[in-house]
DOGUKOL-643977 format. One record per residue: residue in three letters; x, y, z of N, C-alpha, C in turn. Coordinates in nm, 2 decimals, decimal comma. Example, Ala and Ser with C-alpha at 12.3 -4.5 7.8 and 13.67 -1.06 7.14 Angstrom:
BEGIN
ATOM   residuo     n.xx     n.yy     n.zz    ca.xx    ca.yy    ca.zz     c.xx     c.yy     c.zz
ATOM       ALA     1,32    -0,57     0,78     1,23    -0,45     0,78     1,32    -0,33     0,78
ATOM       SER     1,28    -0,22     0,71     1,37    -0,11     0,71     1,29     0,00     0,79
# end
This chain:
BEGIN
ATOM   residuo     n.xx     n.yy     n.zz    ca.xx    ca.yy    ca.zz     c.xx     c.yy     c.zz
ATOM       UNK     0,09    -0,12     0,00     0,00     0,00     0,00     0,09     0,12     0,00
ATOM       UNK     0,07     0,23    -0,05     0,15     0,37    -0,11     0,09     0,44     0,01
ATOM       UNK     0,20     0,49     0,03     0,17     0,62     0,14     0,09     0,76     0,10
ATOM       UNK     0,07     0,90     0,17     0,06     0,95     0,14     0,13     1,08     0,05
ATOM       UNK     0,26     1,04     0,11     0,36     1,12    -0,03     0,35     1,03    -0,11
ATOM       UNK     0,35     0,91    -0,12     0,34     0,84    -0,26     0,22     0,87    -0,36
ATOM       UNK     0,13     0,85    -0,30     0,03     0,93    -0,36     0,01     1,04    -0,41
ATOM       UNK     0,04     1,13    -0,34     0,05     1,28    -0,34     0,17     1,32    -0,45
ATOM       UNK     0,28     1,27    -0,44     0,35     1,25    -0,57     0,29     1,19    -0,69
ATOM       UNK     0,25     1,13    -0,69     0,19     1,07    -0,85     0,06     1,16    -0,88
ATOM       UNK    -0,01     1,18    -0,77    -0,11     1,28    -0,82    -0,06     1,40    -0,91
ATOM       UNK     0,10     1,47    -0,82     0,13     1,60    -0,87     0,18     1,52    -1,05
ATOM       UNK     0,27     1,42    -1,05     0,31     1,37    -1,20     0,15     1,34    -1,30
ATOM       UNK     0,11     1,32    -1,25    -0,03     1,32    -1,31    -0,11     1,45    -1,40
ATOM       UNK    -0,13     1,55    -1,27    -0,13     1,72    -1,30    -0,05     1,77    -1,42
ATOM       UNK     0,12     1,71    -1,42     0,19     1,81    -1,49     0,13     1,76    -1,64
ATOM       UNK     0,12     1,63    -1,63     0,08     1,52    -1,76    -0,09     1,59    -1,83
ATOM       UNK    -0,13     1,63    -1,73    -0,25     1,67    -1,76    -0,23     1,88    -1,84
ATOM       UNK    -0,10     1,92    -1,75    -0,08     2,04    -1,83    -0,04     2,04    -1,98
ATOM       UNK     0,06     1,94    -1,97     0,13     1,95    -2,10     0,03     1,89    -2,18
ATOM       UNK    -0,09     1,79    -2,19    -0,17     1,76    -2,29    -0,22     1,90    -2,30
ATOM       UNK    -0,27     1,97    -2,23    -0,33     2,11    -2,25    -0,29     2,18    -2,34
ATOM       UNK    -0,15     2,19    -2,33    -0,06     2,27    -2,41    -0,03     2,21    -2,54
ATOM       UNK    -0,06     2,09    -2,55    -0,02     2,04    -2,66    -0,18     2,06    -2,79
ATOM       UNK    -0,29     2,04    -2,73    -0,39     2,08    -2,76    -0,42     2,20    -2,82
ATOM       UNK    -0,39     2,30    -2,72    -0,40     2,43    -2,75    -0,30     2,45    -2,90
ATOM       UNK    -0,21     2,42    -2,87    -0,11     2,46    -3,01    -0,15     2,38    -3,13
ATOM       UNK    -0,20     2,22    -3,09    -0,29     2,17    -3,20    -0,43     2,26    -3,24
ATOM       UNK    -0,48     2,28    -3,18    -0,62     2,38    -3,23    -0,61     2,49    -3,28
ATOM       UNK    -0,50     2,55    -3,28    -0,39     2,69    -3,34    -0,36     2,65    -3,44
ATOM       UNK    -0,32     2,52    -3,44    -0,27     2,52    -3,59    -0,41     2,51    -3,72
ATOM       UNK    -0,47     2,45    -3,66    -0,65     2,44    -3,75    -0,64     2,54    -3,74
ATOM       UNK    -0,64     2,62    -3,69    -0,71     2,73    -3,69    -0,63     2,83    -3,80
ATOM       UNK    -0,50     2,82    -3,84    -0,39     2,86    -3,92    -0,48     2,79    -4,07
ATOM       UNK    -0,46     2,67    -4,04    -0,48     2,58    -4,17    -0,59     2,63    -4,24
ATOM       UNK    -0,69     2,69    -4,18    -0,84     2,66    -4,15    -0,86     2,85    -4,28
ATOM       UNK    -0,77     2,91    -4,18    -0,75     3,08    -4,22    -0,72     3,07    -4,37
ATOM       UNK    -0,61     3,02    -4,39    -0,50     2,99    -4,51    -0,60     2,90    -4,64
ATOM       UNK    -0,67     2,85    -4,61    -0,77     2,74    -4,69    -0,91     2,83    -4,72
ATOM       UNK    -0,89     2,93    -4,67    -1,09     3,03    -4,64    -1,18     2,91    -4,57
ATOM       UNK    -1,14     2,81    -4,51    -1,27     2,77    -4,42    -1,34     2,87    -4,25
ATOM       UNK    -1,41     2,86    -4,26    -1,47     2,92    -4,10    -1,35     2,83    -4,06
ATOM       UNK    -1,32     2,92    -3,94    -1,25     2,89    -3,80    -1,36     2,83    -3,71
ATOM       UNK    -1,45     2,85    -3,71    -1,57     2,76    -3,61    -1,65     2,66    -3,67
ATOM       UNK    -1,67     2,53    -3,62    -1,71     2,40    -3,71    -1,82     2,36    -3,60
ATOM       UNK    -1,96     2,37    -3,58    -2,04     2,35    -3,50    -2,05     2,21    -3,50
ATOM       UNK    -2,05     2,15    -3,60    -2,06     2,00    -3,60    -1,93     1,92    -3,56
ATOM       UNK    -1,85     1,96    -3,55    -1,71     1,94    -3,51    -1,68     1,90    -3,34
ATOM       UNK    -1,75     2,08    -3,34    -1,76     2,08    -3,17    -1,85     2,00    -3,14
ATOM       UNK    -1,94     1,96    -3,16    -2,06     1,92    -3,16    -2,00     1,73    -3,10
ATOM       UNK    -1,92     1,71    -3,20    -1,85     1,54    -3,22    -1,75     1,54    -3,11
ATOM       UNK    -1,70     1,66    -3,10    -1,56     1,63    -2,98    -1,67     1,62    -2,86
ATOM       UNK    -1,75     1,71    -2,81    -1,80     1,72    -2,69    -1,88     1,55    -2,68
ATOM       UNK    -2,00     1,48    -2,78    -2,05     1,38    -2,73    -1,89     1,24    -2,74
ATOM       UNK    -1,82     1,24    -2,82    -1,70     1,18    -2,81    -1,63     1,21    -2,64
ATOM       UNK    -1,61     1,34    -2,57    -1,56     1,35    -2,44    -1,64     1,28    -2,40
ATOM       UNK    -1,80     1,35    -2,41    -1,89     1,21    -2,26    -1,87     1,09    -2,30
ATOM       UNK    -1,90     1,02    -2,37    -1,87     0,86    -2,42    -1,76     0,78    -2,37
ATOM       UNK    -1,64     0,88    -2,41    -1,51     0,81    -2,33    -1,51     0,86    -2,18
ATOM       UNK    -1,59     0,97    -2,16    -1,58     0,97    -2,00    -1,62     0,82    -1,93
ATOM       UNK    -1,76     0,84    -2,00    -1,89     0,78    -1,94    -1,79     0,60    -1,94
ATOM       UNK    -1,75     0,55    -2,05    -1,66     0,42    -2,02    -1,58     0,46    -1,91
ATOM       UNK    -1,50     0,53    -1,90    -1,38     0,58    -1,77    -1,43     0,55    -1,63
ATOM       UNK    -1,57     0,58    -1,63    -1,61     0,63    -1,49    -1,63     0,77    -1,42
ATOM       UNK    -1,56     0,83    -1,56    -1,58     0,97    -1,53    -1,72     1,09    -1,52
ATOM       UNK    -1,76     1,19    -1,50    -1,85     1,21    -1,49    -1,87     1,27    -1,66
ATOM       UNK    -1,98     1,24    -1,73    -2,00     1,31    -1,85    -1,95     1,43    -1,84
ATOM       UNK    -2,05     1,50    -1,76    -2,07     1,68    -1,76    -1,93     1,73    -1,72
ATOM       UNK    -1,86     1,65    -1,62    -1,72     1,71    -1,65    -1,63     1,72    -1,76
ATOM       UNK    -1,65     1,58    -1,80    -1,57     1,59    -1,93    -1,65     1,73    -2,08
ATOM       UNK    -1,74     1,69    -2,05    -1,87     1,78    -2,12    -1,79     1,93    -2,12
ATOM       UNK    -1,80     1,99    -1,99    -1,76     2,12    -1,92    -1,62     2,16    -1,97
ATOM       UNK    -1,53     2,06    -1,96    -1,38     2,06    -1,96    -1,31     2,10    -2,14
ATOM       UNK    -1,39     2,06    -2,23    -1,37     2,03    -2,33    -1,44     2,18    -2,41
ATOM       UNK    -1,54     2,22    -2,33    -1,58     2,34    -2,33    -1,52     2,45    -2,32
ATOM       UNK    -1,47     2,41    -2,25    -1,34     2,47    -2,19    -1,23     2,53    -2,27
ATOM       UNK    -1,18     2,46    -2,31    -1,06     2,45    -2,37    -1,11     2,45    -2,54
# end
């Protein structure tokens, strides 16, 4: 059984794992958004958004996770 720093460590390696997808994201959705400029398509794709958001609950909902967070989070970002 893991202690509390043990835990508490992997939580924090977890977080950073969880920053750097962020960032990796962000600069991926920049780049559509470059591609997107450069091509004349809309920068905004309702049906797109539309597919990422029920795609987050789906894989939440298998995870155990709560939909509406994943829902919220994706909204987010």
């Amino acid at each position: 059984m893991a202690d509390l720093k043990e835990l508490r460590q992997r939580l924090d390696e977890i977080d950073a794992q969880l920053i750097q997808l962020i960032a990796e994201r962000q600069d991926k959705s920049r780049e559509i958004a470059r591609v997107k400029r450069a091509t004349g398509k809309a920068t905004r794709d309702y049906q797109r958004e539309r597919e990422v958001i029920v795609g987050a609950r789906e894989a939440a909902s298998r995870a155990g996770v709560s939909p509406q967070v994943a829902e919220s989070l994706m909204r987010m970002l």
